[in-house]
C-alpha positions in Angstrom: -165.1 -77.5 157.4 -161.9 -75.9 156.0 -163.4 -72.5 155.5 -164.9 -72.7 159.6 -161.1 -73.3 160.5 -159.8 -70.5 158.4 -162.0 -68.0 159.8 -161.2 -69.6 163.2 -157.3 -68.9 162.6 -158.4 -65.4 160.6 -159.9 -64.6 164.4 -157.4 -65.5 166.7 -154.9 -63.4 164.5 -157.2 -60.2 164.8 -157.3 -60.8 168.4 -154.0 -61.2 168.9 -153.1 -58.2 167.1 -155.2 -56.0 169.1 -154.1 -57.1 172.8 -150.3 -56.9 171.3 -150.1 -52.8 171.6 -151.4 -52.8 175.3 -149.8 -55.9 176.5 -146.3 -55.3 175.0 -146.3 -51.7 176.8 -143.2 -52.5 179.5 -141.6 -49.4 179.6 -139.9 -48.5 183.3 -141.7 -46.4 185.7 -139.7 -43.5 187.5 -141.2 -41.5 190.3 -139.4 -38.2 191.6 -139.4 -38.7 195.2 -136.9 -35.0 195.8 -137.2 -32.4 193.3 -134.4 -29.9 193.4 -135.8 -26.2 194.0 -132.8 -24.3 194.6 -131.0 -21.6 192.5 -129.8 -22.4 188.8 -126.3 -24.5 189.2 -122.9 -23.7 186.8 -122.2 -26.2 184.6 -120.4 -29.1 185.9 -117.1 -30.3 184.8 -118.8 -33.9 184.1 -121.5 -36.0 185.1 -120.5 -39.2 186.7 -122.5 -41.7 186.5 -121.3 -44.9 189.4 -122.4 -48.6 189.1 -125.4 -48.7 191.2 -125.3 -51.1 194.3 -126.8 -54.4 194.5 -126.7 -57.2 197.1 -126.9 -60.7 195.8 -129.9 -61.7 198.7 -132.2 -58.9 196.3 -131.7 -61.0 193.4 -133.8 -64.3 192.2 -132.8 -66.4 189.3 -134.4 -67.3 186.1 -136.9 -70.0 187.2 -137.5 -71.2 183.9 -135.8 -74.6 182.1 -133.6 -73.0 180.6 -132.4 -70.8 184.0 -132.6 -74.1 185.7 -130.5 -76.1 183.8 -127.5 -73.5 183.8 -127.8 -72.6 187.2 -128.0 -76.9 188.4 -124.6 -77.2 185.4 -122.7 -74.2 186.7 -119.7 -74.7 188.6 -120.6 -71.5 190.5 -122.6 -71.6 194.0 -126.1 -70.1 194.0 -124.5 -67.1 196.0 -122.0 -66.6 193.1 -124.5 -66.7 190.2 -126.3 -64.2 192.0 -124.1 -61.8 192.6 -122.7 -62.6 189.4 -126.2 -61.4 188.0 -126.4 -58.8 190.2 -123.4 -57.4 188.5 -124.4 -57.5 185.3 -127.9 -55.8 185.9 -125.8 -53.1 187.8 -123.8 -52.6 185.1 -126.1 -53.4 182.8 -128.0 -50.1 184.1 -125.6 -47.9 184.2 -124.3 -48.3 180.6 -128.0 -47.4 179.5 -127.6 -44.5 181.7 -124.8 -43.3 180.3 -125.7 -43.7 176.6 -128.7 -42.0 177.4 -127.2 -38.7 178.2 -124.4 -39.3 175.7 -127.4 -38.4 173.3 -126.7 -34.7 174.3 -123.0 -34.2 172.4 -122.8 -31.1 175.3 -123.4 -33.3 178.5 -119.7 -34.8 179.3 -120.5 -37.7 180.8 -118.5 -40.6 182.0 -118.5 -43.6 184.3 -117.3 -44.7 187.4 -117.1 -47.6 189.5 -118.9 -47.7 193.1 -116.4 -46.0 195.7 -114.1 -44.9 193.1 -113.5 -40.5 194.5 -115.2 -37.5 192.2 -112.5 -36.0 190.1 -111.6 -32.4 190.8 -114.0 -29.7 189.5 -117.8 -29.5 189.8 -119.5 -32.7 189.6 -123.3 -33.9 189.1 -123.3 -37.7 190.4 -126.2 -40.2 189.8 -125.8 -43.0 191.8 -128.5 -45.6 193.1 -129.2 -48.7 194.4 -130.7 -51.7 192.8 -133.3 -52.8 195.7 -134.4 -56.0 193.6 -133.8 -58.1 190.7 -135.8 -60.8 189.9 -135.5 -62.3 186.8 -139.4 -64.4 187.0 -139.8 -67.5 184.8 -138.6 -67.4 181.2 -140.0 -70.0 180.1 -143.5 -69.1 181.2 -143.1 -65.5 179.7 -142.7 -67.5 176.2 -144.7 -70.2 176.3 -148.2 -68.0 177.8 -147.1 -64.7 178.8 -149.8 -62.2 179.7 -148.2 -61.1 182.6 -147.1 -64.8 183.9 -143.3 -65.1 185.2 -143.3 -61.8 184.7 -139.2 -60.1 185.6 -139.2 -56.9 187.4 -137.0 -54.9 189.3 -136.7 -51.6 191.3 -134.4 -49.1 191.9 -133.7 -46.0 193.6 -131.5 -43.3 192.5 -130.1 -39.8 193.5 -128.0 -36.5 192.3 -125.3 -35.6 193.8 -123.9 -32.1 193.4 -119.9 -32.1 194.4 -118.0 -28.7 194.1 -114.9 -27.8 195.7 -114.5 -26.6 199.2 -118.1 -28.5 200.1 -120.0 -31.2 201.3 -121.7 -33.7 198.5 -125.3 -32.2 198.3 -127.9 -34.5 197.5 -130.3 -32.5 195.3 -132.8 -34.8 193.4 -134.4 -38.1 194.1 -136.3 -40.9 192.3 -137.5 -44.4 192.6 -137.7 -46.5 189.3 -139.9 -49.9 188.3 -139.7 -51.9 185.6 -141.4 -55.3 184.5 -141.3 -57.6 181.3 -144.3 -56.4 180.3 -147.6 -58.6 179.5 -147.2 -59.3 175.7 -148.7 -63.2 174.3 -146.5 -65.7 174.4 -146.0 -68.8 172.0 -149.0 -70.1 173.1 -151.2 -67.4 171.4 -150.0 -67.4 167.9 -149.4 -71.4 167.6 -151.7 -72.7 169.9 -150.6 -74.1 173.1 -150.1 -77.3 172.5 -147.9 -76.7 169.8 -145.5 -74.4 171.7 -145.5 -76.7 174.6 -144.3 -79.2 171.9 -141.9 -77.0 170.7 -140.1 -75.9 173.9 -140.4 -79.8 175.2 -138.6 -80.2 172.1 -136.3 -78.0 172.5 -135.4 -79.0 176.0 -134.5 -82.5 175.2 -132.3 -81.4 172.3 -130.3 -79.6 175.0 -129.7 -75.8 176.4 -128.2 -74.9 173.3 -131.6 -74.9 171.5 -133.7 -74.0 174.2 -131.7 -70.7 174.7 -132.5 -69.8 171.1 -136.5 -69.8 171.6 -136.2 -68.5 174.9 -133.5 -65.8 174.6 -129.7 -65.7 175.8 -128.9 -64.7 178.9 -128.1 -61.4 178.4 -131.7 -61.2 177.8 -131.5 -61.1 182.0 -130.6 -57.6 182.1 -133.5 -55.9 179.8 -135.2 -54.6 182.9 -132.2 -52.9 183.9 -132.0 -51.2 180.8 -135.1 -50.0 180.8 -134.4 -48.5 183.8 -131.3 -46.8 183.2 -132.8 -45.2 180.0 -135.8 -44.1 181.9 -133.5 -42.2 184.6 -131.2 -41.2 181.9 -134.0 -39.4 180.5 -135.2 -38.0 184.2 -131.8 -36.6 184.6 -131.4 -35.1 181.0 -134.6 -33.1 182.2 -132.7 -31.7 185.2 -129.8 -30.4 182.8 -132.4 -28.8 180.8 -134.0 -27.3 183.6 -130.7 -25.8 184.7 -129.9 -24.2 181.4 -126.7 -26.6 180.6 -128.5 -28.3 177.5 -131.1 -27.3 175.0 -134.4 -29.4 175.2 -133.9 -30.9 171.9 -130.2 -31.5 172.5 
């Protein structure tokens, strides 16, 4: 029997490690909804990139144990976790943003809170709006993933051209997507049984351990990044486009 149930285990890992490449693929989606067809624009001073906006009613909490427990422990009302949450995806966003374009050393780009004024100069601005964040069920993504309690979230983002003596002109457009992707969970490389065990297990030991199979919370705000990197990259191709920064830089 023992050679049966090694070739059993031999063929579960194959199987496994051909549905990993395709189901781990989770990178964010971004759509140009306004493409920018005017003449070639100077240089701007800087490119400001602003916190994107975010309501706390487009956000939905972990629904996982582990979200559950902190959520029913925290002092904080379920209005203030989510705006709370909604904050650090906003911010979470726009810090990928940035250090995407600070990949070009000739792009000077800097930060800004939401409603703080452009500086003086020529300005490119990206802001956006985060139009939902829902952080799906951690706990299911680990234990059987494939898709189930999936996190996702959507956003929508513009340029901004501000020179002096002028209106703000809005000159490009997109819509971004994002989701956690549909790579295995526990389940498919110890059985599930076993990885039901182990995150039973883990619950009754307390949050501490169960945060450390199923990721901190800062693990929250990967969609966001994905995001921001994605648009980060959308807008380097703009800067390209108008001659301010080699392809390669």
């Amino acid at each position: 029997m023992a050679p049966t149930k090694a070739c059993g285990r031999r063929s579960m890992l194959r199987a496994a490690l051909l549905v990993l490449p395709v189901a781990g693929c989770n990178q964010a989606k971004v759509v140009e909804e306004q493409a920018y067809a005017g003449p070639r624009l100077p240089m701007p001073s800087r490119i400001l990139v602003r916190d994107f906006a975010v309501s706390p009613a487009e956000v939905r909490l972990d629904q996982g144990i582990r979200g559950r427990v902190e959520q029913g422990f925290s002092a904080a009302s379920s209005d203030e976790q989510r705006l709370a949450a909604a904050r650090a995806a906003a911010s979470a966003l726009a810090e990928a943003l940035v250090q995407a374009l600070r990949a070009s050393p000739d792009l000077p780009v800097e930060r800004i809170p939401p409603g703080a004024a452009p500086m003086p100069g020529r300005s490119l601005v990206v802001e956006g709006r985060l139009l939902a964040v829902d952080e799906g069920n951690r706990t299911q993504r680990t234990l059987i993933g494939f898709g189930r309690g999936e996190a996702r979230m959507e956003a929508e983002a513009a340029l901004y051209w501000i020179e002096p003596g002028a209106a703000p002109r809005r000159i490009e457009a997109f819509d971004g997507t994002t989701d956690s992707g549909r790579a295995p969970g526990m389940a498919a490389s110890l059985g599930a049984g076993a990885a039901a065990r182990r995150l039973a297990t883990s619950a009754a030991l307390g949050g501490g351990a169960h945060g450390a199979i199923e990721g901190s919370r800062a693990d929250d705000t990967d969609e966001a990044k994905r995001i921001g990197t994605a648009l980060g990259a959308r807008v380097k191709r703009f800067c390209v486009a108008q001659g301010w920064v080699a392809a390669g830089g």
